[in-house]
C-alpha positions as CSV (number, residue, x, y, z in Angstrom):
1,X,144.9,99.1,-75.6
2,X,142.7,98.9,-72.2
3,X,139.2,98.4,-72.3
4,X,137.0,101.3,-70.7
5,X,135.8,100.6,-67.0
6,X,131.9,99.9,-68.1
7,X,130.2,101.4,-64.9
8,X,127.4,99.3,-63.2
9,X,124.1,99.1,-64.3
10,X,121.2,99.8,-61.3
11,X,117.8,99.2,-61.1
12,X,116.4,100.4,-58.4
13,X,112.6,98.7,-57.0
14,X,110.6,100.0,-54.2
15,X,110.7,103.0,-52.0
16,X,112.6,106.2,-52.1
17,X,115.1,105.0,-49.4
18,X,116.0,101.8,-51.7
19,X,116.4,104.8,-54.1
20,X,119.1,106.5,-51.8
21,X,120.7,103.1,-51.0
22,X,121.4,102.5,-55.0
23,X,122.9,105.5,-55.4
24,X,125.5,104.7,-52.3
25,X,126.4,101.4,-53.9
26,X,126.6,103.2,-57.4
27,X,130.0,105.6,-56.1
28,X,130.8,102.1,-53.7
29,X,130.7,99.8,-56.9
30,X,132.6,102.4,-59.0
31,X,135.3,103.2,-56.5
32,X,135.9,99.2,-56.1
33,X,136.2,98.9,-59.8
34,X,132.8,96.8,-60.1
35,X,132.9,96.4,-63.9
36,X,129.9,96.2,-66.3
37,X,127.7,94.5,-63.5
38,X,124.0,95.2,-63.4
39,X,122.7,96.0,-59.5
40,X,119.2,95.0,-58.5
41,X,117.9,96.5,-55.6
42,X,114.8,94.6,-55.0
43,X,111.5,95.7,-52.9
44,X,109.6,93.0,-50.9
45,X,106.8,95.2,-49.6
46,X,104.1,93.0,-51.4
47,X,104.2,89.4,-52.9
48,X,103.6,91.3,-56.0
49,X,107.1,93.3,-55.8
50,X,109.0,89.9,-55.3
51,X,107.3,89.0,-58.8
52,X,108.1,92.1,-60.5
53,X,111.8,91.7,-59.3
54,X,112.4,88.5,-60.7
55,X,110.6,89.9,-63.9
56,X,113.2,92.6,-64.4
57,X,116.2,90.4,-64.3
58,X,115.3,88.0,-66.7
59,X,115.1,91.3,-68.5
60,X,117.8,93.0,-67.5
61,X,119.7,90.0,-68.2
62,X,118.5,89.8,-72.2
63,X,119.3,93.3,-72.5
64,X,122.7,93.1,-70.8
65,X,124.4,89.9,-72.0
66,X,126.9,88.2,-70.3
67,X,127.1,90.9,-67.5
68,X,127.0,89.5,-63.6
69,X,123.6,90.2,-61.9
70,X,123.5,91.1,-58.2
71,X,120.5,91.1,-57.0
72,X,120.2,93.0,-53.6
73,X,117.4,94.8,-51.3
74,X,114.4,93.3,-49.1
75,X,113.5,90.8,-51.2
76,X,117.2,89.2,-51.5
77,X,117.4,89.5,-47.7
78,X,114.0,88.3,-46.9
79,X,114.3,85.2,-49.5
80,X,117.8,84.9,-50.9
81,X,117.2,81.2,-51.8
82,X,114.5,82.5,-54.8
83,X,117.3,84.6,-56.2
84,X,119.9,82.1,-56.0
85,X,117.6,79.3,-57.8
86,X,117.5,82.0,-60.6
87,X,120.2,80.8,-63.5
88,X,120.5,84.8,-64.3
89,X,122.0,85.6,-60.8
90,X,125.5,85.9,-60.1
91,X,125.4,87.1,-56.3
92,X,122.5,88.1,-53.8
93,X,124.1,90.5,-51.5
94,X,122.0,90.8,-47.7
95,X,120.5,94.7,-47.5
96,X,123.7,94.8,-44.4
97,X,125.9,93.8,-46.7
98,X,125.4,96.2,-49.6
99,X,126.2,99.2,-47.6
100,X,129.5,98.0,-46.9
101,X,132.7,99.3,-49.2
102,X,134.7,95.9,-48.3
103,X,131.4,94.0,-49.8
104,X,132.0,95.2,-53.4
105,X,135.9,95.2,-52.9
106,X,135.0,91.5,-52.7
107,X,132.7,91.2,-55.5
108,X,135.1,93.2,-58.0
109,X,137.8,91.2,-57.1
110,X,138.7,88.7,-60.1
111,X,139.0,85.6,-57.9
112,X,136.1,85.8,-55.5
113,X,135.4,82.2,-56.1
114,X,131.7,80.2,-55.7
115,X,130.4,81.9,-53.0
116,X,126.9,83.3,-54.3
117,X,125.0,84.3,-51.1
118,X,126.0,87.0,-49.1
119,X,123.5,87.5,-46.7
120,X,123.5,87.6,-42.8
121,X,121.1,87.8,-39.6
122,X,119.9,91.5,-40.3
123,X,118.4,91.5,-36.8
124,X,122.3,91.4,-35.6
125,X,123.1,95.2,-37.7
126,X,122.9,97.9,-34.7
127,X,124.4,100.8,-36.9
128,X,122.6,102.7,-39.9
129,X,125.1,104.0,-43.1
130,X,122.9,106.8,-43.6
131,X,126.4,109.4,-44.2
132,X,128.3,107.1,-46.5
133,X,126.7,109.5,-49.5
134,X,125.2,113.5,-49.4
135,X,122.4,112.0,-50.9
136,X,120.5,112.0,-54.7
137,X,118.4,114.2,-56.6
138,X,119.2,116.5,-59.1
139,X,117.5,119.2,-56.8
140,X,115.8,117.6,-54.0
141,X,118.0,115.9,-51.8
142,X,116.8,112.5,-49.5
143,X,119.1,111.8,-46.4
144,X,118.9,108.7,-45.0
145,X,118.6,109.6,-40.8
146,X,117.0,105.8,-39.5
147,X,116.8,102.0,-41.0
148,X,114.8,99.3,-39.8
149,X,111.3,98.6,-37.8
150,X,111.1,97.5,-33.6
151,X,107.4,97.0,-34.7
152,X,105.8,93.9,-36.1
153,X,102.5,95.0,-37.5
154,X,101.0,91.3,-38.8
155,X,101.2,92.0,-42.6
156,X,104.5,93.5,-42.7
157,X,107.7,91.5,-43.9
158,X,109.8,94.7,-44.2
159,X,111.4,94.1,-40.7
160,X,112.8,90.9,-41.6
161,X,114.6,92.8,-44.6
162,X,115.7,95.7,-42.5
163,X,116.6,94.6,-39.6
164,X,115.8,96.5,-35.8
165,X,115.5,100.6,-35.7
166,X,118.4,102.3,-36.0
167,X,119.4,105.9,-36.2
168,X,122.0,108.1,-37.8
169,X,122.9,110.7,-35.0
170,X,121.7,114.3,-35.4
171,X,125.5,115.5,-35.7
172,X,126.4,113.8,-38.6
173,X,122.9,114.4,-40.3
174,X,123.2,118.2,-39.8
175,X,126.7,118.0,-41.4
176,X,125.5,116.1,-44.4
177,X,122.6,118.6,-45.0
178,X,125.1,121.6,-44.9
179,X,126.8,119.9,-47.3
180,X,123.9,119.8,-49.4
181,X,123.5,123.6,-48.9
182,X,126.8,124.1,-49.8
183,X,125.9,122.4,-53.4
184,X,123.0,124.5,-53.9
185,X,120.2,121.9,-52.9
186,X,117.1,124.5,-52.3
187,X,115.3,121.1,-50.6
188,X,116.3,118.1,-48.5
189,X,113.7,114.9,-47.4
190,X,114.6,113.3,-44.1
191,X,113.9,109.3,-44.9
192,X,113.6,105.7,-43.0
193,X,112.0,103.1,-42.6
194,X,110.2,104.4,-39.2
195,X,111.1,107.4,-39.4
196,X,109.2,109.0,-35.7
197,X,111.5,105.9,-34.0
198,X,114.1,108.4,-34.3
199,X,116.6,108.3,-31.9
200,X,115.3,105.9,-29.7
201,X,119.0,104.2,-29.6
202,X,120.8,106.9,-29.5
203,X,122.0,108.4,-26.3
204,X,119.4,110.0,-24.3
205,X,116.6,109.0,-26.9
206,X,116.0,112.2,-28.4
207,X,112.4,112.5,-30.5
208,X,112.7,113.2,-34.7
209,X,111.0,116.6,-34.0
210,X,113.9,117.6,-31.9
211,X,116.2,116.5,-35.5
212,X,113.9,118.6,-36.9
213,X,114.2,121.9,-35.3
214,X,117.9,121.3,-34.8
215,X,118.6,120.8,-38.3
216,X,116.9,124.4,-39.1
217,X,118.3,126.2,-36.5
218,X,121.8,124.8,-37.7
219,X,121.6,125.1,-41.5
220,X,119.6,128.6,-41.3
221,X,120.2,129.1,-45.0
222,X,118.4,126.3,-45.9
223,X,114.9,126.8,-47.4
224,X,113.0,124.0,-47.5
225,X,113.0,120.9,-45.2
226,X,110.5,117.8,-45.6
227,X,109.7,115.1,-43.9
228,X,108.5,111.6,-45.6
229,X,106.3,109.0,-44.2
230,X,105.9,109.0,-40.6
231,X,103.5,107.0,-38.0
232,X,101.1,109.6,-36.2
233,X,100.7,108.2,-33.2
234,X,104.7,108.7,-32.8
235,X,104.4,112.1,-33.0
236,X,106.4,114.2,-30.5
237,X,106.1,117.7,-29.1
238,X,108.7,119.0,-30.6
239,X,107.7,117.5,-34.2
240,X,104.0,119.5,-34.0
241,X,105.6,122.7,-32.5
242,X,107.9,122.9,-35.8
243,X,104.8,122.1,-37.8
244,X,103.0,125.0,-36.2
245,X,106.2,127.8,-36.1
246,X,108.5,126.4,-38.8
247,X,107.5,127.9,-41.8
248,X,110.7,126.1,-43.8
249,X,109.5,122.9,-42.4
250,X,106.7,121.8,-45.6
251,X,103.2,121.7,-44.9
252,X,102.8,117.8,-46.1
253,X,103.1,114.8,-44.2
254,X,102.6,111.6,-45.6
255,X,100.9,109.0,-43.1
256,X,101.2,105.2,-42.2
257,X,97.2,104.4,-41.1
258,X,97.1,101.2,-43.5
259,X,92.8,101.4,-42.4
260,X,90.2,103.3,-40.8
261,X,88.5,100.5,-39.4
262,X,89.5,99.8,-35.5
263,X,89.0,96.4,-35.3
264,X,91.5,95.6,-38.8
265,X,93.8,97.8,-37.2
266,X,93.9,95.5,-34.2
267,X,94.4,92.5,-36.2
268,X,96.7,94.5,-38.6
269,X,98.3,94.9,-35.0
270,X,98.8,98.8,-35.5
271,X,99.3,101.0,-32.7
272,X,96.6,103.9,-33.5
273,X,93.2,103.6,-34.0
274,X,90.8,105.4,-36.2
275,X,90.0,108.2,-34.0
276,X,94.0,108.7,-33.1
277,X,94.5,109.2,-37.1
278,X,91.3,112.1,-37.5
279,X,92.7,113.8,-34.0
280,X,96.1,114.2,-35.2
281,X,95.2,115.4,-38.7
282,X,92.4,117.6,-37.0
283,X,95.7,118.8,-34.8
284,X,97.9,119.1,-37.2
285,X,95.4,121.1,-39.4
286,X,94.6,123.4,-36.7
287,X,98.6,124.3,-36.3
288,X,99.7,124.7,-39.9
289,X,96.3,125.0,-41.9
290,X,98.0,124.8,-45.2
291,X,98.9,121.8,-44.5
292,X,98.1,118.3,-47.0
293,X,98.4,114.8,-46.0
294,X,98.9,111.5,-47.7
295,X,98.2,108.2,-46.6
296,X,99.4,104.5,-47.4
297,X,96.0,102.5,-46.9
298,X,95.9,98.5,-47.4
299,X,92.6,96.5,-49.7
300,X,91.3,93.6,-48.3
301,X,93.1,93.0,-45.7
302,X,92.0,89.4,-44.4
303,X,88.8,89.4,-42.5
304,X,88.1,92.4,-44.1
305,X,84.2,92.9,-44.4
306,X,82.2,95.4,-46.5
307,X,81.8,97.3,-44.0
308,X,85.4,97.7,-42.3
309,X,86.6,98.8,-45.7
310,X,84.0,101.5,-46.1
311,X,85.6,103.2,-42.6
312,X,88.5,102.9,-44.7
313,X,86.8,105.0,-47.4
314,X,85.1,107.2,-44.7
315,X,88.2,108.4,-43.3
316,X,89.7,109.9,-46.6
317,X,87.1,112.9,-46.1
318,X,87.4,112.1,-42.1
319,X,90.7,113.2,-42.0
320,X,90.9,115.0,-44.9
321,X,93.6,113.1,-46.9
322,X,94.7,114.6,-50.0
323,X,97.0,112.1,-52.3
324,X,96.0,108.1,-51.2
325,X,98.7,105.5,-52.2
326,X,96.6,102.2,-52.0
327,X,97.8,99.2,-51.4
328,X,95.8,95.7,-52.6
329,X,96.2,93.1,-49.5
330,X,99.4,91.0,-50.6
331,X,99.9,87.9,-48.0
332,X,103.7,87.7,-47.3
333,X,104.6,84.2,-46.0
334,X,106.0,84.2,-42.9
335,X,103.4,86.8,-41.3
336,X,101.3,86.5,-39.2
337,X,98.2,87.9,-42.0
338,X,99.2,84.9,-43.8
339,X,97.5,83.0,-41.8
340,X,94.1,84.8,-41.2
341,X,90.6,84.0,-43.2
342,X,91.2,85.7,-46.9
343,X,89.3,87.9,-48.6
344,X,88.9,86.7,-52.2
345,X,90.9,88.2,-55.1
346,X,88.4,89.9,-57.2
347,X,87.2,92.0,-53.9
348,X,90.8,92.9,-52.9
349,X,91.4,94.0,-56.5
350,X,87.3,95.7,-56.5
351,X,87.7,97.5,-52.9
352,X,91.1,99.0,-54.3
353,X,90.4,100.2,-57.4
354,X,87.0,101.7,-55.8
355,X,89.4,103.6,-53.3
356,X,91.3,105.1,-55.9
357,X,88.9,106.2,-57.4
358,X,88.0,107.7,-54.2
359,X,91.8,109.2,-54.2
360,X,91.4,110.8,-57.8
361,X,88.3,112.7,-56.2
362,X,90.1,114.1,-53.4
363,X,92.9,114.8,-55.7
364,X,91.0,116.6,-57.9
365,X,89.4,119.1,-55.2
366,X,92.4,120.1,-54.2
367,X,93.8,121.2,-57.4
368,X,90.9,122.6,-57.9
369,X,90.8,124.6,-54.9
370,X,94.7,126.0,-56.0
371,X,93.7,127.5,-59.1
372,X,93.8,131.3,-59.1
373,X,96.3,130.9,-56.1
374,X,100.4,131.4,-55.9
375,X,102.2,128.8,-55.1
376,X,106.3,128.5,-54.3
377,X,107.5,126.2,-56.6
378,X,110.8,123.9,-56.5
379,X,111.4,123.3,-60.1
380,X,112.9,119.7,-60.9
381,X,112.5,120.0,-64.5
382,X,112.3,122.4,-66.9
383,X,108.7,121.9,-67.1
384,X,108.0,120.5,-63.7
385,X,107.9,121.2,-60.1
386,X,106.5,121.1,-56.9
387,X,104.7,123.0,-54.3
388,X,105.3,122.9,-50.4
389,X,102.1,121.0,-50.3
390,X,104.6,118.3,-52.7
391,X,101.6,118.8,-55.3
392,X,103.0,118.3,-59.0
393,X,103.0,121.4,-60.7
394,X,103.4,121.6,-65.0
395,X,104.9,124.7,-66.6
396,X,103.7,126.6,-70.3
397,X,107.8,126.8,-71.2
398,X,111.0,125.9,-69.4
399,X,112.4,127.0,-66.4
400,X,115.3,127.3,-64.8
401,X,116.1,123.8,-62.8
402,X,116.6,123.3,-58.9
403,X,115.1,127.2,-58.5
404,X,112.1,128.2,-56.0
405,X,110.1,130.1,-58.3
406,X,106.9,132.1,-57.3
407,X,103.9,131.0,-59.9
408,X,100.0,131.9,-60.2
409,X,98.5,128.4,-60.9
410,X,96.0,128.6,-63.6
411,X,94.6,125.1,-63.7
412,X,94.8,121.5,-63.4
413,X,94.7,118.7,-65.8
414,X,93.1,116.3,-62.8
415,X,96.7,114.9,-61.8
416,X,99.2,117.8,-61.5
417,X,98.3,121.6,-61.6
418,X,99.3,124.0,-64.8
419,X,101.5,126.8,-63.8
C-alpha cells in the first residue's frame, strides 16, 4: 500500500510579501511532489530576525523528525554560509531561486545529490514572479506588483536579499485582481519591497498611482483596494489624485520615515527629510481627511543623540501618525551603519520602548475618537475585522466571514475597537 504524499511544512518569518512568497512555493512544492519537507522562509531585516530564524529550525526540526529543512528568504540569501554550518539544514535555496518551479523539481527529485546551497548573484534577477499565484488570504488578498530596492539607505541589508527593483507589469496585475474578484475577494493589498518604484523598468516608466487608478477603472466591481508601505517622497500625481477622488482606494497608508530627525536621516542616507514627511501627510490629510497613517520608525540609530530621537517622538503628533511599528537599531554587517559610533544597548532598547509607549497613546485616541461612529467592516473572522482605516475591529457574536458589514462601534479595549 502507498504511503500518503505528506505536504510540506512552512514557516513563514518577516513581512507580508515573504507571506505571499510561502504560499507560491506551497502549490510549487506540492505540484513537484516535495514530500514531508519543512520550508523556512527567513527574514533578515534586523540581526535579531537572523537569530530568531535559526531559533525556529532547531525547533522545527525537534518537532518534525527526520524531515529535510530548507531554509529560504533574505536571510539564506544575504548569509547562506550560517544556514549551511547548521547540522539541521538540508538545503538553503537563494530568494531567486525559490520562485522558480524547476528549483523544487530539483529538490523533490530522489537523486539530487550533495549540492546544499542554491543561491545566486540576486543583483543579476531583472524579472519579478509576482503572477505565478492569485495571491493568499482567506478574505483579503496581497498581490505581489514589485521586488527589490535601487536604494541603499545605510542600515538596510534587504537589497542584498532582494536583489534591484523590479516590476510586475500593470496587465498581468489587473488580470490577477479580476481573478480575485471572480473568487469573491471583497479586498486586495498591492505589495513590494518599494513599492512607489513601480514601474520604473517597465516600458515608458509608468508611476504606482497610475496601477492604481487603472486597476479600479478595470475591475469596477471591486470594492476595496489598499496599498501597503510606501516611501512619501515617491509619491506621484496620479497616486494623491486617487487618494483624493477614489473612494475604493482605503484611507490608510503605511509610511517608510525610519526618523524625524534631518540630520539621522542623512546618515541613514534617506531621501526625505523631516519636513517632506509632515507636508505630505498634511497633503494627504487635506485630500482624503479620513485618512490614518502608519509609520516604520528605527531606535537608536548610531549617532543617535537624545535629542535627534525626541524629533523622532515629535513627529508622531507632527504628522499625525496613528499605528507606529518601532524598530530597535539592529547593526547588519556589511552596511554601511555598521560602521558608525553606537549607541549603547540599554538606550536603544529605553528610546524604543519609550516610543511605543508613545504609539499606544496615539492608538488609543483614535479608537477613542471612533466610538459612537459607523464604520465598514471587512470581516476576517467570525469575530474580527477591519475598517478602511485597517483599524482592528472585535465583534459581540459571529459574523459572516469575507463580508463588508456596516457596524456602530461601541468602544475600544485600547488595541482594537468593539463592534
Amino acid at each position: 500500500m502507498n504511503a500518503v504524499p505528506k505536504p510540506p511544512v512552512l514557516a513563514t518569518l518577516g513581512c507580508r510579501l515573504n507571506a505571499y512568497e510561502s504560499e507560491a512555493m506551497r502549490e510549487m512544492a506540492e505540484a513537484a511532489g516535495l514530500d514531508g519537507a519543512v520550508i523556512v522562509n527567513t527574514c533578515a531585516v534586523t540581526a535579531e530576525a537572523v537569530r530568531k530564524a535559526r531559533q525556529e529550525i532547531r525547533r522545527l526540526s525537534r518537532e518534525n523528525p527526520g524531515a529535510p529543512i530548507i531554509v529560504t528568504g533574505c536571510a539564506a540569501q544575504t548569509e547562506p554560509e550560517t544556514f549551511a554550518a547548521m547540522p539541521e539544514v538540508a538545503r538553503v535555496v537563494g530568494n531567486a531561486e525559490k520562485m522558480q518551479p524547476a528549483t523544487w523539481q530539483v529538490l523533490a527529485a530522489p537523486d539530487f545529490g550533495t549540492e546544499r546551497v542554491m543561491v545566486d548573484d540576486i543583483m543579476s534577477v531583472r524579472e519579478t514572479a509576482g503572477h505565478l499565484i492569485d495571491g493568499f488570504g482567506r478574505h483579503r488578498a496581497y498581490v505581489q506588483v514589485q521586488n527589490g530596492c535601487d536604494h541603499r539607505c545605510t542600515f538596510c541589508i534587504i537589497p542584498y536579499g532582494r536583489g534591484n527593483s523590479r516590476s510586475v507589469p500593470a496587465g498581468v496585475v489587473v488580470e490577477q485582481i479580476k481573478r480575485l474578484r471572480d473568487r469573491s475577494f471583497n479586498e486586495v493589498v498591492l505589495t513590494g519591497v518599494d513599492l512607489t518604484s513601480w514601474g520604473a523598468d517597465l516600458p515608458g516608466a509608468p508611476r504606482l498611482g497610475n496601477l492604481v487608478r487603472r486597476i479600479l477603472r478595470m475591475v469596477p466591481d471591486l470594492p476595496r483596494l489598499r496599498i501597503s508601505s510606501i516611501d512619501s517622497i515617491e509619491a506621484d500625481p496620479d497616486l494623491m489624485e486617487a487618494i483624493a477622488t477614489e473612494p475604493r482606494l482605503m484611507p490608510h497608508l503605511h509610511l517608510s520615515l525610519q526618523h524625524g530627525d534631518d540630520l539621522i536621516l542623512k546618515r541613514m542616507k534617506r531621501r526625505h527629510l523631516r519636513g517632506d514627511a509632515i507636508a505630505f501627510c498634511e497633503e494627504a490629510r487635506r485630500l482624503r481627511p479620513d485618512i490614518v497613517f502608519g509609520a516604520d520608525i528605527i531606535a537608536g540609530f548610531p549617532t543617535e543623540t537624545e535629542a535627534h530621537f525626541e524629533n523622532s517622538v515629535k513627529l508622531v503628533q507632527d504628522c499625525g501618525l496613528t499605528f507606529l511599528h518601532v524598530f530597535p537599531y539592529s547593526a547588519r554587517k556589511g552596511t554601511p551603519a555598521a560602521r558608525m559610533p553606537r549607541v549603547s544597548g540599554p538606550a536603544i532598547k529605553e528610546r524604543a520602548a519609550r516610543l511605543r509607549r508613545v504609539g499606544d497613546e496615539v492608538l488609543r485616541a483614535h479608537l477613542q475618537a471612533q466610538v459612537g461612529r459607523s464604520h465598514r467592516v471587512l470581516t476576517e473572522g467570525p469575530r474580527l475585522g477591519r475598517t478602511e482605516q485597517f483599524t482592528e475591529v472585535a465583534f459581540d457574536r459571529d459574523m459572516p466571514e469575507g463580508s463588508l458589514l456596516d457596524v456602530a462601534i461601541r468602544g475600544h479595549d485600547g488595541a482594537r475597537l468593539v463592534a
